[in-house]
Residue, then its C-alpha position, 0 to 999 in steps of 0.5 A: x484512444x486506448x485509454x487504459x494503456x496510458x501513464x498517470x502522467x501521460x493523461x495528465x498532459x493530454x488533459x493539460x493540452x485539452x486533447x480530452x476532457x477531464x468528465x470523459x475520463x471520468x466516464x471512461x474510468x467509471x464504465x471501467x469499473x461497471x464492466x470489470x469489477x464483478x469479476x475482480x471487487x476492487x471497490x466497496x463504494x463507487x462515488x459515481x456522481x460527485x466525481x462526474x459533478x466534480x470534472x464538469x466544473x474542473x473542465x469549466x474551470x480550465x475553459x476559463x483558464x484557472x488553475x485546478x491542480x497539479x493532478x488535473x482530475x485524475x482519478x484516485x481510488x481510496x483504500x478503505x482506510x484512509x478517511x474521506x469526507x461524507x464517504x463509507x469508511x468501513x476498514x473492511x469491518x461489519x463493526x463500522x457499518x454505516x461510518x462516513x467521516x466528517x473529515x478528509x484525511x490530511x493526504x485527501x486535503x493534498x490530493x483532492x483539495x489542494x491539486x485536483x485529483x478526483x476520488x472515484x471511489x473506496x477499495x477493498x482491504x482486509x479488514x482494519x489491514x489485518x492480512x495479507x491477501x484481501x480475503x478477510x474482508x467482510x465484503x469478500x475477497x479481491x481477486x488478482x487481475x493477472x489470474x482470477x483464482x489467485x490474491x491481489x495480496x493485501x491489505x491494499x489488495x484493492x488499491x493493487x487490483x483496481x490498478x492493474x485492471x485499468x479501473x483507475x490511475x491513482x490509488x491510496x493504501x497503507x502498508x503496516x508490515x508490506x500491505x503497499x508493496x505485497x499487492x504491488x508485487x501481487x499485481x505487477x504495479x508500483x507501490x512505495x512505502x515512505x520513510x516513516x514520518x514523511x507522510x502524515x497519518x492524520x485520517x488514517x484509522x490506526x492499527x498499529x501507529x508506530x509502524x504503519x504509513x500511506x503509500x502512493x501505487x500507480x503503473x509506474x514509477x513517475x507517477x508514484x513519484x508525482x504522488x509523493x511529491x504532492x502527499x509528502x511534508x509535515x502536518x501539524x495534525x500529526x504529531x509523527x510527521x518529520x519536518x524534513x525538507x521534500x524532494x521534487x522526485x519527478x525532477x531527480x527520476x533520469x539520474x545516473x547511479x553510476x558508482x551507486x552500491x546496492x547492498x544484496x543482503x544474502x538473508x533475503x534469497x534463503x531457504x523459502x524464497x521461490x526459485x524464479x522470484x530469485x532468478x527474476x530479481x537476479x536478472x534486475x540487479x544483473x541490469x542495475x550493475x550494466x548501468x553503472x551500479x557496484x553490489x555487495x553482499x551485506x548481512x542481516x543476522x536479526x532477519x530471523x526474528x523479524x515475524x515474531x517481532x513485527x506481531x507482537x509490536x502489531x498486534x499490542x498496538x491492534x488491541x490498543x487502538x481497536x479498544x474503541x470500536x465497542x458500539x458505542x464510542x464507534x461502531x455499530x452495536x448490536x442488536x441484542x442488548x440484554x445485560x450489562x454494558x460489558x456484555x453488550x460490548x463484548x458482544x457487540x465486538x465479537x459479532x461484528x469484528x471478523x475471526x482474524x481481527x479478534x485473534x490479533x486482539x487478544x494475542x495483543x492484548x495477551x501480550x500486554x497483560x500483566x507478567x507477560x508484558x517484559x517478557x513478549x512486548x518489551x523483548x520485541x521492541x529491543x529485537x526490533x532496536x537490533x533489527x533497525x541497527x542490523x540496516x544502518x550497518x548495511x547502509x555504511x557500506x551501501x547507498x540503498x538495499x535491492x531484493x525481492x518483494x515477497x518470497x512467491x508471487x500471488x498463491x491461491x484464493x483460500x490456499x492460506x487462509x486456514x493457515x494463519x502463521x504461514x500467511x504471516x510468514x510472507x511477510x518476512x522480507x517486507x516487516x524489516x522495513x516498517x520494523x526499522x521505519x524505512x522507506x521501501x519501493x517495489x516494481x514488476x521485474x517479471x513474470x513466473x511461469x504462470x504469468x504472475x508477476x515478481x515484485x523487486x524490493x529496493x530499501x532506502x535509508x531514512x528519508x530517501x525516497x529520491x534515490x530509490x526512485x531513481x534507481x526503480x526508475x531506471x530498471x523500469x525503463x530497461x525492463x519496459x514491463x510496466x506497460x504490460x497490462x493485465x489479461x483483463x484489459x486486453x482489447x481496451 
């Protein structure tokens, strides 16, 4: 059986129907993993024998006819991130060298304890999310399945990666400014960015609060919806979480969206956005109209501000939250000790937090200083009111909002990375998003002419994951790209 070929939701019934057994595909996912990421280094930690001891005792289970979970076993792969129980929760950083949680995640809680997913290990990320091309890792960079000179995207380039290579059929990310949907437009997979407030952030280690959500990635639409479906609602650990009723989106994901409008915002296909990334997402909204939808052209005048906006917010926010990785309250001290304890801090945070981290940290904490602080961080968040303001005119005149992901498709491993401000440019079609709080999903709608993948954006007002789960899911099923798998599964 060509294992790596299936949809989450395609393993899930074949285990459901006893057809394979859950520590097979385990086995299956693991050896995967042993045979492919040398080449690609989508993991940081593998938990090779807790999720084996864990599918032998689910497969006793359904032996014995007990319920084990809407997720049957399937394998999910964590981001680095996102705290797991016992296990290696770096972010990425030299400076968490050594921490394993003593607690899951409320997700993990979701996801594991409650429906029966197996975690099968850690992913690479950038580290504490700062980036947008896995390669400030103090692990080193991830590489792109689909060409291995080229990003996965980030921060979740391993969460992408690991998909896209088959190594897993679930994965977790966090996307602060795109860090969900950039590696899922990088590599050809499905990432979906809740509605700030839909999931909870309870075990996330913060970056920036008021921005940042964990997102569900998968091969497809189904199963980032079946995700959802499961992560979503309130968490009384969280105090951002919204009590909104959640949607059954594996249930709403075949409606029709005749007289549907999609909102083409013309901001979004500028001066900077690749040719055949325009074309390709052309292409899609042409096949959204053939099946039913109106489109009009809707404007985004504050577009303009977005970078500048979205860093400042995020980087005030980074030097606040970061303050308490320092050796002692968390964090691994170093190991020269002389002086005072502010030299020892001082020194502790600049040996072991790597060059992009400490460069976000002092632009934020710049920002925040005092005569500076009206001037760069209040300013920002009044554009950043304009810019939410900028969507809900839009969504008078329009259901959900379709463009592209990221402006190119993946550029080369260590193209940007001495180029801070151009890496932060492509971010620009993603940072609206988590600026407004929005939800926001992105799918595979083609090819460039070196084989990479283009990433279709759609946008959706708050709380309304059900619609542009139906909407991707429809131009999925015309464009039948998801089924295509990486260079580097062919032959599995």
């Amino acid at each position: 059986m060509k294992t790596f070929k299936l949809m989450g939701h395609e393993i899930i019934e074949k285990i459901k129907e006893r057809e394979i057994k859950i520590e097979e595909i385990i086995q299956l996912y693991l050896e995967r993993i042993e045979k492919t990421d040398k080449l690609l280094h989508s993991y940081t930690h593998l938990s090779k024998e807790s999720a084996l001891e864990k599918a032998r005792s689910f497969d006793r289970a359904l032996n014995e006819g007990k319920s084990i979970g809407k997720l049957y076993g399937s394998p999910l792969s964590i981001k680095g991130c996102i705290c797991v129980k016992d296990s290696p929760t770096t972010c990425g950083s030299k400076i968490l060298e050594g921490y394993r949680p003593p607690y899951n995640a409320t997700v993990l809680e979701r996801l594991v304890e409650k429906e029966g997913a197996i975690c099968i290990g850690r992913t690479n990320m950038d580290e504490f999310a700062m980036g947008g091309s896995t390669e400030n890792s103090c692990y080193g960079p991830t590489k792109n399945p689909w060409d291995l000179e080229c990003v996965p995207g980030g921060s979740s380039g391993g969460s992408g990666a690991c998909i896209a290579a088959g190594q897993s059929i679930f994965a977790l990310g966090s996307d602060t400014g795109g860090s969900v949907r950039s590696p899922a437009a990088y590599c050809g997979i499905v990432g979906l960015k809740p509605t700030y407030g839909r999931v909870s952030r309870y075990g996330l280690v913060s970056y920036a609060n008021s921005l940042e959500q964990i997102g569900p990635m998968a091969r497809c639409v189904r199963d980032c919806a079946l995700l959802l479906e499961i992560m979503a609602g309130y968490d009384e650990l969280d105090s951002t979480t919204v009590n909104e009723k959640v949607d059954a989106y594996t249930e709403s994901l075949n409606n029709s969206i005749e007289n549907k409008v999609l909102g083409v915002p013309k901001e979004f296909f500028g001066e900077g956005i690749n040719n055949e990334v325009k074309d390709s997402v052309n292409k899609s909204i042409d096949i959204l109209q053939g099946l039913g939808a109106k489109t009009i052209e809707v404007s985004f005048p504050h577009l303009e501000y977005t970078i500048p906006t979205y860093y400042l917010i995020a980087m005030s926010e980074a030097s606040s939250n970061l303050a308490r990785f320092d050796g002692l309250r968390y964090g691994k001290m170093s190991e020269n000790l002389t002086g005072d304890v502010f030299e020892v801090f001082s020194r502790t945070r600049g040996e072991k937090f790597g060059a992009e981290v400490r460069r976000r940290i002092m632009l934020g904490s710049y920002a925040l200083s005092a005569g500076y602080y009206d001037m760069f961080y209040i300013k920002a968040l009044k554009v950043r009111t304009l810019i939410k303001n900028d969507f809900q005119e839009a969504y008078k005149k329009c259901d959900a909002i379709v463009c592209p992901t990221m402006p190119t498709t993946a550029f080369k491993i260590g193209e940007l990375v001495d180029d801070p401000l151009q890496m932060y440019m492509m971010d620009v079609l993603t940072c609206p998003v988590n600026l407004a709080g929005l939800t926001a999903l992105s799918i595979p709608c083609g090819f460039d002419g070196n084989g990479l993948p283009i990433g279709f954006q759609i946008i959706g007002n708050y709380f309304d994951e059900k619609g542009i789960l139906n909407i991707g899911y429809l131009l999925e099923q015309e464009l039948q790209i998801y089924k295509k798998i990486a260079p580097l599964n062919e032959g599995n």
